[in-house]
N, C-alpha and C positions, 0 to 999 in steps of 0.2 A: 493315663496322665490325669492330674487334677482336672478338676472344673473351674472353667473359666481363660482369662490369656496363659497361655506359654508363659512357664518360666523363663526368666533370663539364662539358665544355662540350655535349655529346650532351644531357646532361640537360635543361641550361637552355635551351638554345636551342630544339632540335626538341624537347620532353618538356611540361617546367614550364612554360613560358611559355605553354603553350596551355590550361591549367586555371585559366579566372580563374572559376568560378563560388563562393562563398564563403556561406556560414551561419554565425551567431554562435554556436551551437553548438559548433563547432569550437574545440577550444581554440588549436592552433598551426598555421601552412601550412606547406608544404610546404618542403623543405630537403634536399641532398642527403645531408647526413650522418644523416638521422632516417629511424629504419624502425619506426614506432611509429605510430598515430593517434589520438586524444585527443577524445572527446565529452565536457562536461559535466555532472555528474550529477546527481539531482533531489533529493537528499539529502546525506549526507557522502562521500560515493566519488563518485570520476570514472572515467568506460569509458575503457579504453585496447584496441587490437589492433591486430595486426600481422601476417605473412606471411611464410612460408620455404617454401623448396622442396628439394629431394635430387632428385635424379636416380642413376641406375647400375643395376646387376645382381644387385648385394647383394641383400639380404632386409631389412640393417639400415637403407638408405635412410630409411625412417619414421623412426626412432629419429632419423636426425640432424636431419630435416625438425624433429621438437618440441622436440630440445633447443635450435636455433636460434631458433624462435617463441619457447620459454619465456624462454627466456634472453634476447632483445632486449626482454624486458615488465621480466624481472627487473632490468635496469639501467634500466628507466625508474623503478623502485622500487613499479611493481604487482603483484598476487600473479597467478600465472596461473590459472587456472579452468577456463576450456572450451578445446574444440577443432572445429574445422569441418578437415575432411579429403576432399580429391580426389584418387582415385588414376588414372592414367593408364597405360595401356599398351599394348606397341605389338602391329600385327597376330600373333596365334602366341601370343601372351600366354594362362594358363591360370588357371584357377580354384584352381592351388595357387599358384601365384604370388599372388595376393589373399589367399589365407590366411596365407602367411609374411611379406607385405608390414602386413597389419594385425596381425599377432603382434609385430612390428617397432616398430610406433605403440603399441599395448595397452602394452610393456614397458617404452617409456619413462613413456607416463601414469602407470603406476602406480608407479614410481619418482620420479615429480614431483609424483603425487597430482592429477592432472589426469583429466577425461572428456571424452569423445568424444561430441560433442553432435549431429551430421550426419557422415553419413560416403555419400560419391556416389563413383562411378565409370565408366570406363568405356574401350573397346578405340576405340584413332584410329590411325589411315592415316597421321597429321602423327605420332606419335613412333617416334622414335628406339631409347628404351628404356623401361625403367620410372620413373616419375617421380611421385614423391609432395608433393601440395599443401596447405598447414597452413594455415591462420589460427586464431591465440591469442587468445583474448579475458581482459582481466582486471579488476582493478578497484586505486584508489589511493584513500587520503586526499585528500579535496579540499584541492588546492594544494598537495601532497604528491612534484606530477611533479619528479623531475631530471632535466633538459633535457642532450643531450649535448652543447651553446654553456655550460653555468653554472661551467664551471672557471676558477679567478683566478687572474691570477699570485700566483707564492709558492706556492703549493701543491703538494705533492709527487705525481708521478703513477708508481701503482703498474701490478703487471702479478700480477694473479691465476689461476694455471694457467701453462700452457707453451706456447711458441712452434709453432705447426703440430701443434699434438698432433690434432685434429681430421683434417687431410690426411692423417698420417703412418695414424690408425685404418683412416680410408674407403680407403685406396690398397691395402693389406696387404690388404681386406676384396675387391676388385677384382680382386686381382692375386696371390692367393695360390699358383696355379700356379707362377706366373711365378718367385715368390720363392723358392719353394720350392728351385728350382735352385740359388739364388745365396749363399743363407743357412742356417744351419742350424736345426734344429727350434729348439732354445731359445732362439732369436735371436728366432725369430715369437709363441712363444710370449710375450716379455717383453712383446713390443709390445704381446701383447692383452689383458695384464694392465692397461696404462697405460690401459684404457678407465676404470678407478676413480679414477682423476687429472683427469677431465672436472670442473669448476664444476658444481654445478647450481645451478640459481635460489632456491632456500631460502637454499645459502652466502651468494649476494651481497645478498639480502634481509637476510638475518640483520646481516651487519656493516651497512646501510644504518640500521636501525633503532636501530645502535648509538650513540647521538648524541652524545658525546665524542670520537666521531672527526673530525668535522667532514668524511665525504664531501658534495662538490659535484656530481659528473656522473660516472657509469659509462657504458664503450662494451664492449661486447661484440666480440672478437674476428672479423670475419666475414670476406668475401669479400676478398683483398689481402691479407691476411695481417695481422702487427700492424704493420707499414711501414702500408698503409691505413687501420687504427683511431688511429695515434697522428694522423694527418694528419686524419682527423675531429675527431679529441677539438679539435684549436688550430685549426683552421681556423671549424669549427661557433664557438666560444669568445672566436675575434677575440684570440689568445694567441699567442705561442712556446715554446719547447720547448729545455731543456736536457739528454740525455739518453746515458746511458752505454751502448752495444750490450755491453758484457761483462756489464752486470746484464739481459739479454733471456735468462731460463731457457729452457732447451733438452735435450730428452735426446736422449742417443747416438744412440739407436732412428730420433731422425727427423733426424738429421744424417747417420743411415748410411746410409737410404733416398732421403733429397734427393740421398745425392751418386753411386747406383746409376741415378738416371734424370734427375740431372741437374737438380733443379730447385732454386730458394731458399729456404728454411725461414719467410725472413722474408718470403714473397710467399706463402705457404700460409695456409689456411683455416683456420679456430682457433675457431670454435664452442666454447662451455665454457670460453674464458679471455676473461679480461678485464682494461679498463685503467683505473683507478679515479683520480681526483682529490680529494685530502684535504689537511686542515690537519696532522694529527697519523700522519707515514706506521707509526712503531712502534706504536701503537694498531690500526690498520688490519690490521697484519698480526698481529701478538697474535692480534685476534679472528679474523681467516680460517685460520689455524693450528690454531687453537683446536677450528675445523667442521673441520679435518681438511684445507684445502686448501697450496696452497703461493704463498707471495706475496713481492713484495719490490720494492723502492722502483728505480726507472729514473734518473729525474730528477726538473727541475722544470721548473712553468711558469713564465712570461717574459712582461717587460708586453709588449716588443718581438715582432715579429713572425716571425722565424728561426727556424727549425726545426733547431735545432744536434744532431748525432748524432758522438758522439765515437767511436774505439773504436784498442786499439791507437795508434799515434803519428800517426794521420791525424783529420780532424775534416773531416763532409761536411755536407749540406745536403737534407734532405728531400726527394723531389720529389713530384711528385702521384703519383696512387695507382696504380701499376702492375695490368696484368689479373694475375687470380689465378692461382697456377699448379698448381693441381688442376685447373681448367678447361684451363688448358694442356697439361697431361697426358691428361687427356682427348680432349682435341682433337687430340693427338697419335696416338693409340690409336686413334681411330676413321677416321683417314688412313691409317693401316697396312694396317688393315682393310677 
């Protein structure tokens, strides 16, 4: 199979289809576009949690492992709370590697106001490299979930944060050597400035609560790039998509980088940006402005089912979710190798 997530028909066919066992407990089954889970609560909150992983060489791996958990809770509209953490690593693996790897995890908690409820580990013969395992647990207002299927047509869908900013962090963090050749000091250093450009889960909570905006359904940026989250947000929604590629923000930094190793900005990993569906998109981004982030309207949804992407004098057509191409890079790198 490809490198990278399961394709949607991988999913269904050999995957989903073989978990028919079900409890009423559960609030929703299973779905390829949802990476969330949903218990029902015994009071006014409902349990929600979910799962990311990082892999690489960094130190900072943890870091992006939670901001990805955090932040897939945060678009369901729960707060995040705990954390469950496995870290793995491969033979040769040291006991300061585990100290820089949970320094990594510690910096985002406390930047998201999150604890580390279990933390296990341990050295396996099956990895490759260092690779760190999250589950986020959190909790919502009962009947409070927004489902990333609840966007209606007419409603404008935003893009909060930047296109691959996430890839562009983790690759610089990877490859720093490497770049060091190509680019000059204040070129790298701009980059690692743009780590304060990341969403966190308070921003998109914060507008979520905002209720004059009329958000419907947030997707978190993740694995495909935002070409992969727009195609969840209307697929999961049973919608289409009218949307302009010139309003897809983007900075230099990861347009300079995509095109040093060659890869799509719009098939890159985007952790910490997100794409929001509202009634009211100048409210929406008011208030994300306001937390400090940067937002702005794409298009809209569609009762019809076409996935329209304009850009320049040409007009294309969505396709399904290409494999990500940090994983590609990756997977490239370790060929070389």
């Amino acid at each position: 199979m490809r490198t990278g997530e399961f394709s949607r028909t991988v999913w269904r066919r050999s995957g989903a289809k073989q978990f028919q066992t079900e409890r009423e407990e559960v609030l929703f089954g299973l779905s390829p576009e949802e990476r969330c889970a949903a218990l029902k609560g015994t009071g006014e909150k409902d349990f929600l949690w979910t799962q990311a992983s990082a892999f690489g060489n960094s130190a900072e791996i943890g870091y992006y492992a939670v901001l990805r958990a955090a932040g897939d809770l945060a678009a369901r509209g729960a707060e995040p709370e705990a954390l469950s953490v496995r870290m793995t690593l491969p033979p040769g693996g040291s006991e300061s590697d585990v100290e820089e790897l949970s320094a990594g995890i510690e910096s985002a908690c406390r930047q998201m106001k999150l604890q580390t409820a279990c933390f296990q580990g341990e050295v396996s013969p099956a990895a490759g490299m260092p690779t760190v395992n999250v589950s986020a647990a959190g909790t919502v207002r009962s009947g409070g979930i927004l489902r990333c299927g609840m966007m209606r047509p007419g409603q404008s869908i935003l893009l909060c944060g930047y296109t691959g900013l996430e890839g562009t962090l983790r690759i610089l963090d990877e490859s720093e050597e490497e770049l060091e050749e190509r680019f000059v000091p204040a070129f790298l250093d701009q980059i690692r400035e743009l780590r304060r450009e990341l969403v966190l889960p308070d921003v998109i909570l914060g507008a979520q609560k905002n209720g004059d905006s009329g958000i419907s359904a947030v997707q978190q940026i993740g694995s495909g790039g935002i070409l992969a989250a727009l195609w969840d947000l209307t697929e999961a929604s049973g919608t289409g998509m009218k949307v302009d590629m010139a309003e897809f923000s983007i900075r230099q930094e990861t347009v300079e980088l995509c095109e040093f190793y060659r890869l799509n900005p719009y098939l890159l990993t985007s952790a910490g940006s997100y794409l929001i569906a509202a009634d009211d998109a100048d409210r929406v981004t008011e208030v994300l402005e306001k937390a400090g982030a940067r937002a702005g309207k794409l298009g809209v949804a569609t009762a019809d089912k076409a996935k329209v992407i304009s850009g320049r004098d040409e007009i294309r057509y969505l396709d399904r979710p290409a494999p990500d191409e940090f994983m590609r890079w990756w997977a490239e790198r370790t060929q070389q190798h």
